[in-house]
C-alpha beads as a LAMMPS data file, in Angstrom:
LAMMPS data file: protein, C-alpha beads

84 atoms
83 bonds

1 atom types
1 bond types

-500.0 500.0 xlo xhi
-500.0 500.0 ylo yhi
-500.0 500.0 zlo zhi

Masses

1 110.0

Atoms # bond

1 1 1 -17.450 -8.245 16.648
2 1 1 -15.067 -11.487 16.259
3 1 1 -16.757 -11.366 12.675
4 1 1 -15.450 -7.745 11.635
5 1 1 -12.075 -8.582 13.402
6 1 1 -11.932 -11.809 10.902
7 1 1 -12.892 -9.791 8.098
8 1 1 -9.690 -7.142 8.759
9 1 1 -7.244 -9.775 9.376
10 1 1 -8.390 -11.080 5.422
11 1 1 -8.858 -7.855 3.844
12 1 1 -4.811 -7.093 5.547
13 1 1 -3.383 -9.871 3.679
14 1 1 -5.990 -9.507 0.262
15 1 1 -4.923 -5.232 0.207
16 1 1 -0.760 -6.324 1.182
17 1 1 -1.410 -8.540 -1.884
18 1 1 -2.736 -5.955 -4.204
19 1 1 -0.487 -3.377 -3.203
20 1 1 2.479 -5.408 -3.784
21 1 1 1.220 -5.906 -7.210
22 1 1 1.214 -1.863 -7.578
23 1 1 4.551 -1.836 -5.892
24 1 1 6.004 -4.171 -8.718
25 1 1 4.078 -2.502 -11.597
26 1 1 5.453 1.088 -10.590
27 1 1 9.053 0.047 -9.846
28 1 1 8.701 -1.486 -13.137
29 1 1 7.033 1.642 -15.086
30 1 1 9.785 4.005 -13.094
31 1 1 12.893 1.767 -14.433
32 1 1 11.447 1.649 -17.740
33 1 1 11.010 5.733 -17.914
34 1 1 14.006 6.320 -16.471
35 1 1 15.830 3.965 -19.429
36 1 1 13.722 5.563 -21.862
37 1 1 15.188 9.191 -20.547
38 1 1 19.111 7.885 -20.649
39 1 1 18.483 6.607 -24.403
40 1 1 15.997 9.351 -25.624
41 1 1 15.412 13.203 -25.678
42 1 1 12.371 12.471 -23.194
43 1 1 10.900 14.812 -20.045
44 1 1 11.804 14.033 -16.850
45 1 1 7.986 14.254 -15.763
46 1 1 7.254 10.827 -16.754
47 1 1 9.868 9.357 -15.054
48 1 1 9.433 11.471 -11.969
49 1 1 5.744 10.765 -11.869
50 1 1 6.523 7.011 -11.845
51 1 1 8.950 6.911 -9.322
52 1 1 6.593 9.251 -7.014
53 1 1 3.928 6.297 -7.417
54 1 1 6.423 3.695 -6.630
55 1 1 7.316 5.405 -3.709
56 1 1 3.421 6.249 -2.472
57 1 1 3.198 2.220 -3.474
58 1 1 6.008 1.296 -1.150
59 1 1 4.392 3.706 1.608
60 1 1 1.195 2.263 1.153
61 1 1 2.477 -1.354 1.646
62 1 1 4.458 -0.970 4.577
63 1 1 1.975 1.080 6.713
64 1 1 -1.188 -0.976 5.700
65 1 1 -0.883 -3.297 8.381
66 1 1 0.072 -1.075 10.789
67 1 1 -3.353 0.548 10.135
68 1 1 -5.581 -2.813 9.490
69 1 1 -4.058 -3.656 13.220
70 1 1 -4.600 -0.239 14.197
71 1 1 -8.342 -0.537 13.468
72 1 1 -8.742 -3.801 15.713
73 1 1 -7.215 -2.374 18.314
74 1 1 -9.917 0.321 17.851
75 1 1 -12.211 -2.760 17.650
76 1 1 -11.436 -4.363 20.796
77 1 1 -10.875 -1.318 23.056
78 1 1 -14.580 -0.549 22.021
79 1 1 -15.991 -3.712 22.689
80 1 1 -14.219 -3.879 26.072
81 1 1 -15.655 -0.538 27.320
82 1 1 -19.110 -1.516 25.802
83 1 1 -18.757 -5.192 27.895
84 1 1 -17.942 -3.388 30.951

Bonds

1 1 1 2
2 1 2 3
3 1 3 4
4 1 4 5
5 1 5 6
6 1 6 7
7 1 7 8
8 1 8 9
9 1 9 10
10 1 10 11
11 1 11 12
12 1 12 13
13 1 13 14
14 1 14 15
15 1 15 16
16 1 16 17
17 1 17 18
18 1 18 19
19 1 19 20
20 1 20 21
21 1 21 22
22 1 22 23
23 1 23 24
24 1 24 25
25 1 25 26
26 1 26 27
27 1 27 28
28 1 28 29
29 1 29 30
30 1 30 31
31 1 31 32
32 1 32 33
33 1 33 34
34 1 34 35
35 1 35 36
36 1 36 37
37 1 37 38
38 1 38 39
39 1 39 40
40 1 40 41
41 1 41 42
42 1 42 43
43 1 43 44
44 1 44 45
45 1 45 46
46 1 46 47
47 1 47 48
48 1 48 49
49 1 49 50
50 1 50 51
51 1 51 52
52 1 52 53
53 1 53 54
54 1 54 55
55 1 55 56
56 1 56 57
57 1 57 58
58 1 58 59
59 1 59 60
60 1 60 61
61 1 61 62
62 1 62 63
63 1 63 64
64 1 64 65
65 1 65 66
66 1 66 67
67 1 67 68
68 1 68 69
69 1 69 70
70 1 70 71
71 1 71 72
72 1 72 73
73 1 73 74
74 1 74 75
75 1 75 76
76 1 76 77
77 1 77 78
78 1 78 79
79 1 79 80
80 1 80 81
81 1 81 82
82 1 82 83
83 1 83 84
């Protein structure tokens, strides 16, 4: 069980490192859209899509751990009532 609980605690920092890789690319693409739009004649669907994304992104980052921790606590509540 130690092993799995190991195994969260390294995916929780691996998946806050991805996701803040998709946080910065889909600020990035949203900025870029919405500059395009000032500047051009374009849709505001592109521009809303991106900044939708950058918001699920930012979601996404800052309840991950909350869930990975979540999940041990699941862990170790199991394994308790299994000991006893």
């Amino acid at each position: 069980m130690n092993k799995t609980i190991n195994m969260l605690y390294q995916f929780k920092d691996f998946g806050r490192f991805v996701l803040k890789i998709f946080l910065w690319l889909y600020s990035f693409i949203a900025i870029v859209f919405c500059i395009m739009i000032s500047f051009t004649d374009k849709s505001y669907f592109e521009a809303s899509d991106a900044i939708f994304k950058a918001l699920v992104a930012l979601f996404a980052y800052k309840a991950f751990p909350y869930f990975i921790d979540w999940c041990i606590k699941k862990i170790r509540v199991n394994q308790s009532l299994t000991n006893n």
